[in-house]
C-alpha positions as CSV (number, residue, x, y, z in Angstrom):
1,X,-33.5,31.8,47.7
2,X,-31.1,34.0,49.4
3,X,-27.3,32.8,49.9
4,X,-27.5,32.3,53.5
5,X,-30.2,29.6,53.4
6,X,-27.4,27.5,51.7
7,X,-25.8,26.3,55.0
8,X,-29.4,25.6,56.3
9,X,-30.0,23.5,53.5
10,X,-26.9,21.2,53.7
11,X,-27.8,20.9,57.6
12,X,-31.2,20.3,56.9
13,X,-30.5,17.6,54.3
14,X,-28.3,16.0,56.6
15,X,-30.7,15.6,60.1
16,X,-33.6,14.0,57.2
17,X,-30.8,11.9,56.3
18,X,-29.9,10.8,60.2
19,X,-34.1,10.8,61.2
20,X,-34.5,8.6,57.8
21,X,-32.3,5.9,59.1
22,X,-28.6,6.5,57.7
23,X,-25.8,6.2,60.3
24,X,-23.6,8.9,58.7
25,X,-24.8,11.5,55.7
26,X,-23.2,14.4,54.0
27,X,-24.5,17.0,51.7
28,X,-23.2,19.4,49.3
29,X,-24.4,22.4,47.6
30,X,-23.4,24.4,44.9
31,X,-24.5,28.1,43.7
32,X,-22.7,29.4,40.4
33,X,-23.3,31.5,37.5
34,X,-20.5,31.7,34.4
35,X,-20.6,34.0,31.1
36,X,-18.6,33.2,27.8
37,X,-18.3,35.4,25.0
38,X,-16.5,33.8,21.8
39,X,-15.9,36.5,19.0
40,X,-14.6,35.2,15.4
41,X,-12.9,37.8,12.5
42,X,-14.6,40.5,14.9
43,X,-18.4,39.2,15.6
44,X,-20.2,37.3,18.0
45,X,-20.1,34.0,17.3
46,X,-21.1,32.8,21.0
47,X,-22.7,34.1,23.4
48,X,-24.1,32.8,26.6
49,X,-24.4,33.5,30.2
50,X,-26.3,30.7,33.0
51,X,-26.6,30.4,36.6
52,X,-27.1,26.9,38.7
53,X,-28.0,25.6,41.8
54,X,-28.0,21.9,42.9
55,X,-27.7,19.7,45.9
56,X,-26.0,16.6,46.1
57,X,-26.2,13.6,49.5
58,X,-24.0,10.9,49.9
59,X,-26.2,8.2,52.8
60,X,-24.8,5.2,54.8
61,X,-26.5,2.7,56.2
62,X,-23.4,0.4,57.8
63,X,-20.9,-0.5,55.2
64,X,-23.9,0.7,52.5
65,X,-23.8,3.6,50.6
66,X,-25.7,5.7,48.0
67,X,-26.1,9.2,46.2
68,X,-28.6,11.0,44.4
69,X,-28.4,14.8,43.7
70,X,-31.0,17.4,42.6
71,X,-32.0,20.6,41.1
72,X,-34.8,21.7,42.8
73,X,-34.3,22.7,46.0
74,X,-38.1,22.9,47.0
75,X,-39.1,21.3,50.0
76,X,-40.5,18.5,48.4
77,X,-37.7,18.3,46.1
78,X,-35.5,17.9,48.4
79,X,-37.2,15.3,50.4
80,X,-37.6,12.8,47.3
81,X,-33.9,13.0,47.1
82,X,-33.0,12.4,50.5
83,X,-35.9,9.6,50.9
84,X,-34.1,8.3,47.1
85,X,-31.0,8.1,48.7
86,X,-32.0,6.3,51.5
87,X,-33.6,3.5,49.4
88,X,-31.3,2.9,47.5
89,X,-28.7,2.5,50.2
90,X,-30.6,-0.4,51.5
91,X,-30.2,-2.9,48.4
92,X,-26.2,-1.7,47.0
93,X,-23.1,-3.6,47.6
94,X,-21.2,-3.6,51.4
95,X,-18.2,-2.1,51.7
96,X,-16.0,-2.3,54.7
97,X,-13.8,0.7,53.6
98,X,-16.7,3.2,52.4
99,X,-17.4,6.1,55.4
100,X,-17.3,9.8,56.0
101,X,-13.8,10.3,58.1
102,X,-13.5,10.7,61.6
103,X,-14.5,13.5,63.4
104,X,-11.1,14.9,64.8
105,X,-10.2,14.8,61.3
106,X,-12.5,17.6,60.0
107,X,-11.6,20.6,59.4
108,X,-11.4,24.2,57.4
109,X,-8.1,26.5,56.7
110,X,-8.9,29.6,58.4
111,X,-8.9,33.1,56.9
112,X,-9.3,34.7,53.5
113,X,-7.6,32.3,51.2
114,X,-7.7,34.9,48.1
115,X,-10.4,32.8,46.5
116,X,-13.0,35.1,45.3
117,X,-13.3,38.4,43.3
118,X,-16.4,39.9,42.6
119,X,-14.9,42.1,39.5
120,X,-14.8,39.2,37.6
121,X,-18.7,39.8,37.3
122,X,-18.3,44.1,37.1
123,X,-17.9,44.5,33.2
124,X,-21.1,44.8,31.4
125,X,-21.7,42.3,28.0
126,X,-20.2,44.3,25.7
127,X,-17.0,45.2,28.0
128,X,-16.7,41.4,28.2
129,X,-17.3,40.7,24.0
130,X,-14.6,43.8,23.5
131,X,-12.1,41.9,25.7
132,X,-12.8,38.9,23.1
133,X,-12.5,41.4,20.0
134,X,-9.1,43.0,21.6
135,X,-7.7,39.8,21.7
136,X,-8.5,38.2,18.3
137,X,-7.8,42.0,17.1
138,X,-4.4,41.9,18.4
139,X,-3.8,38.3,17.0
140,X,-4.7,38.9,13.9
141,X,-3.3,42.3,13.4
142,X,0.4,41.2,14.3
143,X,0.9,39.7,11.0
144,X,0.2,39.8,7.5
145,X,0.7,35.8,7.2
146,X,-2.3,35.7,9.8
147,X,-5.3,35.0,7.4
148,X,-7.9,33.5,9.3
149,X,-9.2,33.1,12.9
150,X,-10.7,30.8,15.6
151,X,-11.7,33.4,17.7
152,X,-11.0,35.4,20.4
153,X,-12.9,34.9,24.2
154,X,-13.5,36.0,27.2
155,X,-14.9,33.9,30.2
156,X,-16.0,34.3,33.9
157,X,-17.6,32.5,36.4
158,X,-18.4,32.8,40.2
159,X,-19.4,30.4,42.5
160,X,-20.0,29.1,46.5
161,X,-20.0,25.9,47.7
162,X,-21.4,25.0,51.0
163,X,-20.9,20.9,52.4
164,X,-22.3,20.1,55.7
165,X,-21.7,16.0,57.4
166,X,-23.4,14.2,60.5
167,X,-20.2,15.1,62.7
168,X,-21.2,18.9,62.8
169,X,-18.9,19.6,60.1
170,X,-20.2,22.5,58.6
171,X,-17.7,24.5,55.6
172,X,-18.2,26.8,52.7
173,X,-16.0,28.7,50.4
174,X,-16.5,31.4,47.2
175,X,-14.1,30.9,44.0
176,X,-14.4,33.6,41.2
177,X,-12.3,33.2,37.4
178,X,-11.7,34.7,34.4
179,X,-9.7,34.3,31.5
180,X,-9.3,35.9,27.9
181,X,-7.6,33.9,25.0
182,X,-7.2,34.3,21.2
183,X,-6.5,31.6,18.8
184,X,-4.9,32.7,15.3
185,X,-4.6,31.2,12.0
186,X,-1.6,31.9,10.1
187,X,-1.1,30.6,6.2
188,X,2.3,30.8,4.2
189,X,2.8,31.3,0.1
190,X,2.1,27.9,-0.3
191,X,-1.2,27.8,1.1
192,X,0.1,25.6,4.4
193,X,-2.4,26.6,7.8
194,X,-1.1,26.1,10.9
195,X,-2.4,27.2,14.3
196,X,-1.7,28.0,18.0
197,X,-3.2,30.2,20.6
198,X,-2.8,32.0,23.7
199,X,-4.3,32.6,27.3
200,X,-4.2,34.2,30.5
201,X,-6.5,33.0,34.1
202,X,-7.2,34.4,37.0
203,X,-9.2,35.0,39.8
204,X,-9.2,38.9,39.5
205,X,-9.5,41.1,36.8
206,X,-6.9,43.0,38.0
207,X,-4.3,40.0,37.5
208,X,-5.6,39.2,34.3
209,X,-2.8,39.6,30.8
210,X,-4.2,42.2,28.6
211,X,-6.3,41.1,25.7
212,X,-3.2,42.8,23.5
213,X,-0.7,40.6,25.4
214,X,-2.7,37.4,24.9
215,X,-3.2,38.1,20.9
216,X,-0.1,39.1,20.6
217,X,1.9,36.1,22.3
218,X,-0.9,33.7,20.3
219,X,0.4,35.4,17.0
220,X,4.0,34.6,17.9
221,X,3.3,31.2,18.5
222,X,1.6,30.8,15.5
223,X,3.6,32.1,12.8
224,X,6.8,30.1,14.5
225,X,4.8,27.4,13.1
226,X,4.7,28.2,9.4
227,X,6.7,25.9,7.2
228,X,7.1,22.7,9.3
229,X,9.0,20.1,8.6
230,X,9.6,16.3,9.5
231,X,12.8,15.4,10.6
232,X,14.7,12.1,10.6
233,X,14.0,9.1,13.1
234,X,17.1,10.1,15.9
235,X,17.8,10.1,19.7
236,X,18.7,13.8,21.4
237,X,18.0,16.0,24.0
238,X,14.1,17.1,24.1
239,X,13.0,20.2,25.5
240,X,9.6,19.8,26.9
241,X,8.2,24.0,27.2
242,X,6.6,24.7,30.3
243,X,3.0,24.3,28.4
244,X,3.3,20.8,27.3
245,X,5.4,19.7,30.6
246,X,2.4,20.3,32.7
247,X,1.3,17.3,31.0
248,X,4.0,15.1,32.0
249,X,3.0,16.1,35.5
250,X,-0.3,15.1,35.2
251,X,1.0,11.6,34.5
252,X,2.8,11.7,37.9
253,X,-0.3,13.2,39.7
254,X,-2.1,10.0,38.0
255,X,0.4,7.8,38.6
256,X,0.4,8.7,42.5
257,X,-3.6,8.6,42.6
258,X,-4.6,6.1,45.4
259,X,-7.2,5.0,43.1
260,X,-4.3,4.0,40.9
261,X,-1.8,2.9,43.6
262,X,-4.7,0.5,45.3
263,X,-5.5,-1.2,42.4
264,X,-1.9,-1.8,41.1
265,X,-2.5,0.5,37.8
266,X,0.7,2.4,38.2
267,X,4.4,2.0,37.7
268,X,5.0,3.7,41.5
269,X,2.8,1.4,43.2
270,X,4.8,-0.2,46.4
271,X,7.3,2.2,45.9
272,X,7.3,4.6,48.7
273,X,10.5,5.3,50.4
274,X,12.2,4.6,47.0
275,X,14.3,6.9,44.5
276,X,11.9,7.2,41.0
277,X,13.3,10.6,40.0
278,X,16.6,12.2,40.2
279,X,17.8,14.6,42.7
280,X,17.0,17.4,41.4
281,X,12.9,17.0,41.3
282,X,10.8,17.8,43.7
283,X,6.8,17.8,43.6
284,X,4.5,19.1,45.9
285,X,0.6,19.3,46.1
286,X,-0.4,22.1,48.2
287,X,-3.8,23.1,48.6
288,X,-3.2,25.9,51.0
289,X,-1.5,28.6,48.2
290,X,-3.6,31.8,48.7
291,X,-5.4,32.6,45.6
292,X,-4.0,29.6,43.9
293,X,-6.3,27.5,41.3
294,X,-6.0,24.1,43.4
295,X,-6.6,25.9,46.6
296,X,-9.7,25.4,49.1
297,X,-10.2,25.9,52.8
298,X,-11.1,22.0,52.6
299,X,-11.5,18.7,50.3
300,X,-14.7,17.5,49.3
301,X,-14.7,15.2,52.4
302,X,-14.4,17.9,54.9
303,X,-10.5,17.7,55.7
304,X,-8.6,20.6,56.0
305,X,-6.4,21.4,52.9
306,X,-2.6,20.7,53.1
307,X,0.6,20.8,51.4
308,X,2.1,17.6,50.9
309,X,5.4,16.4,49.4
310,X,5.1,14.0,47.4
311,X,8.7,13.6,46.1
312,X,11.9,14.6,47.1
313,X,15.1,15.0,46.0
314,X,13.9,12.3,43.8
315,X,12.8,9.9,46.2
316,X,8.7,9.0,46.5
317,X,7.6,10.3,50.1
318,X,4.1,10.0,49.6
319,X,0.9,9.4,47.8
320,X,-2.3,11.4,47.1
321,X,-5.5,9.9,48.7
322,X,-9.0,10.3,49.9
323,X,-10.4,8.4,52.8
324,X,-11.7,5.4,51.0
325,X,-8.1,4.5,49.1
326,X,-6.2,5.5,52.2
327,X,-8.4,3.1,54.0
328,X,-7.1,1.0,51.4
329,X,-4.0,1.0,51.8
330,X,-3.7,1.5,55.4
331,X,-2.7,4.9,55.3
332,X,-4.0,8.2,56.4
333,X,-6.4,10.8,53.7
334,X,-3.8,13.3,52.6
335,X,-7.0,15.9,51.9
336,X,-7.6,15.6,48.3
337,X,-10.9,14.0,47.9
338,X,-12.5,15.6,45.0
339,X,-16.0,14.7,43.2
340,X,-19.4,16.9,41.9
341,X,-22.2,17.5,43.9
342,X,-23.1,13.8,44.5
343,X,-20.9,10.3,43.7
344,X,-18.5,8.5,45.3
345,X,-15.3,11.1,45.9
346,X,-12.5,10.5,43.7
347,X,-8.7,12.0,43.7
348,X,-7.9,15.7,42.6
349,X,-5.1,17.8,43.1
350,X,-4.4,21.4,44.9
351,X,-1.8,23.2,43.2
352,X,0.5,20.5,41.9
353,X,4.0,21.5,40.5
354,X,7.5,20.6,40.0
355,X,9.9,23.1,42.1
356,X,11.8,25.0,39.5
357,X,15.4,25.3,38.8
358,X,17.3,28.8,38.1
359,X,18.1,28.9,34.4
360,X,16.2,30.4,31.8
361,X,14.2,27.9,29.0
362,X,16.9,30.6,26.5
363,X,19.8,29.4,28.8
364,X,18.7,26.1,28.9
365,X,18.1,25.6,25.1
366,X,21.4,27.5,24.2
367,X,23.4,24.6,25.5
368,X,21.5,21.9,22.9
369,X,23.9,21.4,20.0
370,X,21.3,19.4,18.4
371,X,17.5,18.7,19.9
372,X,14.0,19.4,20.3
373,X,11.7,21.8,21.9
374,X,8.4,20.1,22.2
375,X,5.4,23.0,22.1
376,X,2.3,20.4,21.3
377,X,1.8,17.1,21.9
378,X,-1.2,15.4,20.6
379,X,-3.2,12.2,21.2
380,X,-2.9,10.2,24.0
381,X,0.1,7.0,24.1
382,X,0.9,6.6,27.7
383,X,1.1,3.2,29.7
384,X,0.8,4.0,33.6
385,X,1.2,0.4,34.3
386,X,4.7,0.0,32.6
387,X,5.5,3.6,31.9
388,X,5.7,3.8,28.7
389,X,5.7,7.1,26.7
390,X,5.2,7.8,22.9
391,X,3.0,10.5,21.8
392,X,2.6,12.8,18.9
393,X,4.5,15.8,18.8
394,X,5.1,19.2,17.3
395,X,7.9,21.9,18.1
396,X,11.1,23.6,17.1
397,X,14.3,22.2,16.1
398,X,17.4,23.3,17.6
399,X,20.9,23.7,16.5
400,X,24.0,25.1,18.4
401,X,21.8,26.4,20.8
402,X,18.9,28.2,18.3
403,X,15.8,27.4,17.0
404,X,16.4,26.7,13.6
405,X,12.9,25.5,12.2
406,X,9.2,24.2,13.3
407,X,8.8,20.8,12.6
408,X,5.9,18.7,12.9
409,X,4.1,14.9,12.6
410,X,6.6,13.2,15.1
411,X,6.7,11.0,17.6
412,X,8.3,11.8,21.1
413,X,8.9,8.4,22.8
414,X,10.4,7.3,25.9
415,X,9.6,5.5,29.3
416,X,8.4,7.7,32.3
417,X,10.8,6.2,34.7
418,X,13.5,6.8,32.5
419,X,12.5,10.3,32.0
420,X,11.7,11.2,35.3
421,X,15.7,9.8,36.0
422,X,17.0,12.0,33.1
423,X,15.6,15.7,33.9
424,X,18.9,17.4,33.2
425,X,17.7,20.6,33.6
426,X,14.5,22.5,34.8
427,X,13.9,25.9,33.8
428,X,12.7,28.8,36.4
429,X,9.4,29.4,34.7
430,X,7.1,27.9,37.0
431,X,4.0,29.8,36.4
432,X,0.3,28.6,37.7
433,X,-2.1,28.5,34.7
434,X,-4.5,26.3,36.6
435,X,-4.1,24.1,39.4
436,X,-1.2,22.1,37.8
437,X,2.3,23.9,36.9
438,X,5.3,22.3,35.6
439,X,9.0,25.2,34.1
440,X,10.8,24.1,31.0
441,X,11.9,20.3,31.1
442,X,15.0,19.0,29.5
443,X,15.2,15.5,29.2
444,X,18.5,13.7,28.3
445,X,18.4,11.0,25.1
446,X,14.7,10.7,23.9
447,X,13.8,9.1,20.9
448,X,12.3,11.5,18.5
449,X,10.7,9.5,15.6
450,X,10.1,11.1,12.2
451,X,10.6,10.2,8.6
């Protein structure tokens, strides 16, 4: 099937859908093909390269709604799941807020948004398994305490997605990635393994950290670990690194989800309009950053991709819906329905970050008389409801300023809304590893548990 047909299928799917009975439709079809290579103490371990096509409808009948989605693409294969659709529209629930939007509301960013590269496909299999073998090479050849390995890899994928609705709305876009990563294994004298990694993403080859940067970097990161310690149950500065902050921005991005916000299942519900942060954070979603990981020419509704603030100066300004929970709440869609090929759209992001400050994570640690840098955290202890924060940890300790000594089995604990009111300082190291990015975070008087 040649790439053009796509739009014709999503157009067709959608007039069966109208002629079938449904009083709105929309359809959505992806194309893709992705290769991974994993190499481990220099041989293949994994290999494996796929392609996919599939087809997705969302049907309404009135306040009735229903989705099936298929891979076969035949004629008759794409009849049964229109004609499945429609059937099963007929006997689910009513709901008055379900709906495509409206039609002024549709909409695509125009112009080349810096989405697609087609040399992430150019290198031949073994090209791609050596960029895997340079990067565990380099890992494991930066130190002699480096004993062991979990691999090196290489990934890339490429794919176009087409979504046509029964207000005309026709859109499509390309994405391409790669990435290369290596994962080392260092032991010390006393036989004591601990392990980090390393990685670099992009859209473009030509962006892309050199397998010898990644390895190297991963080695770094995981020989800093060797002889870890515990440390004693005390309250001091923490130092979140710009790795493991992105994950206290994903608890923001969750905590502003209208899927979250409508059913009361976050601490910032009803709290627009209100300081939750200090002044000195800001957070923005923008989906419109050219080549960025979060970015599209349009949501998986059909709007138009923004940028939206969602706090400033420490002060909520706005959630992050789709139609259905902005229906909800009596609000407007700020463009980020997200969902696969068929279902129900749920929330995502475009590139989500925290605005970054102008001092360096070095500056920002040498004022830390006595604290932690947090470089892992592990499991999963947070509250969205009430806020509260305690998770497992792992990291460096700092004195007068240094990073004395790794230390390890802790717990980090806090409550978000404190935190979020105790940034002291953000570091200037915003850097987009995927569609959420968050610099170096340091967060006044946490409680870091130990022995």
């Amino acid at each position: 099937m040649v790439e053009t047909d796509l739009r014709e299928i999503v157009t067709d799917v959608v007039r069966q859908a109208m002629e079938g009975g449904a009083t709105a439709a929309e359809a959505v079809v992806g194309d893709g093909s992705e290769f991974s290579a994993v190499v481990r103490l220099g041989e293949v371990e994994t290999l494996k390269e796929s392609g996919s096509k599939a087809l997705g409808v969302r049907v309404f009948r009135g306040k009735r709604a229903a989705s099936t989605w298929t891979s076969d693409l035949s004629t008759e294969g794409v009849q049964r799941m229109v004609h499945s659709a429609l059937d099963l529209a007929k006997i689910t629930s009513e709901d008055p807020f379900g709906g495509i939007p409206e039609a002024d509301e549709l909409g695509s960013l125009p112009g080349d948004l810096d989405l697609y590269y087609e040399d992430v496909y150019s290198l031949s299999n073994a090209d791609r398994i050596d960029y895997a073998r340079r990067a565990e090479k380099a890992a494991t050849s930066a130190d002699a305490r480096i004993k062991n390995s979990d691999g090196g890899t290489f990934d890339a994928a490429i794919g176009r997605k087409v979504m046509a609705n029964s207000h005309g709305f026709v859109g499509e876009y390309q994405r391409s990635y790669c990435s290369v990563s290596a994962v080392p294994i260092a032991q010390d004298e006393n036989g004591n393994m601990q392990r980090d990694y390393w990685y670099s993403v992009s859209r473009t080859l030509g962006k892309l950290e050199s397998p010898e940067e990644v390895g190297r970097i991963a080695a770094e990161r995981t020989v800093r670990r060797l002889g870890a310690r515990r440390v004693k149950t005390t309250r001091v500065p923490v130092v979140f690194d710009a790795q493991v902050s992105k994950g206290l921005l994903d608890h923001i991005f969750e905590a502003v989800n209208g899927d979250a916000i409508y059913r009361k299942a976050s601490f910032l519900s009803d709290k627009l309009g209100e300081k939750i942060a200090g002044a000195n954070i800001t957070v923005i979603d923008d989906g419109t950053i050219p080549g960025g990981f979060g970015t599209s020419p349009f949501d998986s509704e059909g709007l138009p991709s923004r940028r939206t603030v969602v706090i400033e100066n420490g002060e909520l300004k706005s959630y992050l819906l789709n139609c259905y929970t902005a229906r909800k709440l009596g609000m407007k869609s700020t463009g980020n329905a997200s969902r696969a090929l068929a279902g129900t759209p749920g929330i995502g992001s475009g590139n989500f970050f925290l605005q970054p400050g102008e001092r360096s994570p070095k500056e920002i640690i040498g004022d830390i008389k006595e604290g932690l840098l947090v470089t892992e955290f592990l499991g999963f202890g947070v509250n969205l409801v009430t806020g509260d924060f305690s998770r497992g940890a792992s990291g460096m300790w700092i004195e007068n300023g240094e990073l004395a000594y790794p230390v390890e089995e802790i717990t980090v604990a806090g409550n978000l809304k404190d935190m979020l009111n105790s940034i002291a300082e953000i570091g200037n190291d915003l850097e987009f590893r995927g569609s959420l990015a968050c610099p170096t975070l340091r967060i006044e008087g946490m409680t870091v548990a130990g022995e």
